[in-house]
C-alpha atoms as one frame of an Amber mdcrd trajectory, in Angstrom:
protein
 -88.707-138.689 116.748 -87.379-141.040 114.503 -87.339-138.694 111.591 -85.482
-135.918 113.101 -82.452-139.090 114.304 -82.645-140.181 110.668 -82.057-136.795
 109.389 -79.218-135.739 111.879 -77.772-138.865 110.925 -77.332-138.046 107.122
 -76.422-134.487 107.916 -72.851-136.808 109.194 -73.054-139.041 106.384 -72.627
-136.598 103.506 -68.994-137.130 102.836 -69.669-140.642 102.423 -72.429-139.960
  99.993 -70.294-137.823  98.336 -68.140-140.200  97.725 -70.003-142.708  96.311
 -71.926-140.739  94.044 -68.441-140.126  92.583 -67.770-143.399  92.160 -71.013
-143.757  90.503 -70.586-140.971  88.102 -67.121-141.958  87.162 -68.601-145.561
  86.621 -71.285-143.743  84.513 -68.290-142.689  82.324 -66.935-146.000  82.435
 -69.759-147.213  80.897 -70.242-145.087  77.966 -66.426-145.901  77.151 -66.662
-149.044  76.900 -70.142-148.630  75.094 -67.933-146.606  72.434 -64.485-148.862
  72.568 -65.535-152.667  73.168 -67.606-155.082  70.833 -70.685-156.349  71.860
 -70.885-154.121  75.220 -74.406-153.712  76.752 -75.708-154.691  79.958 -79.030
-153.499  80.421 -79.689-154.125  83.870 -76.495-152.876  85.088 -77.510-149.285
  83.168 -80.442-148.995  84.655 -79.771-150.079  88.217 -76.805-148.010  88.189
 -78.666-144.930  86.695 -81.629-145.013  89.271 -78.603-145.424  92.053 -76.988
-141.957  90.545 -80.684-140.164  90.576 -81.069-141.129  94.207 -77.849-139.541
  94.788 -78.756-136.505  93.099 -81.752-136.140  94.838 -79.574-136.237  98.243
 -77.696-133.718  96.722 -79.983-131.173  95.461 -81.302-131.417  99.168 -78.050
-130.691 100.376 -76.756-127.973  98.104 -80.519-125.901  99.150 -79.631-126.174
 102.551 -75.731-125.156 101.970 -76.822-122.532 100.013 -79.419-120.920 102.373
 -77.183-121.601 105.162 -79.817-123.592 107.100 -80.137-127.051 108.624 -80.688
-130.107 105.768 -83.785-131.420 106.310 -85.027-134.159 103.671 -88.691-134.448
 102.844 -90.161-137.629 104.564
């Protein structure tokens, strides 16, 4: 039961994952600008937190683009 409100919930929350996965990604390139333009710029933790953040995203996403592209309901592995 609980699994099938969870999933009909993100089915409505997609635009806002969509949107934050382009903030991340646009942050992403952020990064590697300033990696290329300013002195002294690394901040481990902040790479890899960020990058794990983007690769949950993506995982959404290929998820979402299967079930878009089969035309069927999303339904996330549990």
């Amino acid at each position: 039961m609980m699994r099938l409100i969870m999933s009909e919930l993100l089915i409505f929350d997609h635009p806002i994952v969509t949107a934050c996965s382009a903030y991340r990604a646009l942050y992403i390139l952020n990064w590697i600008y300033r990696y290329f333009t300013e002195d002294h710029y690394i901040h481990w933790i902040t790479w890899i937190a960020g990058l794990v953040q983007t690769l949950l995203y993506a995982d959404f996403f290929y998820y979402y683009f299967q079930s878009w592209k089969n035309n069927a309901k999303l339904e996330l592995p549990a």
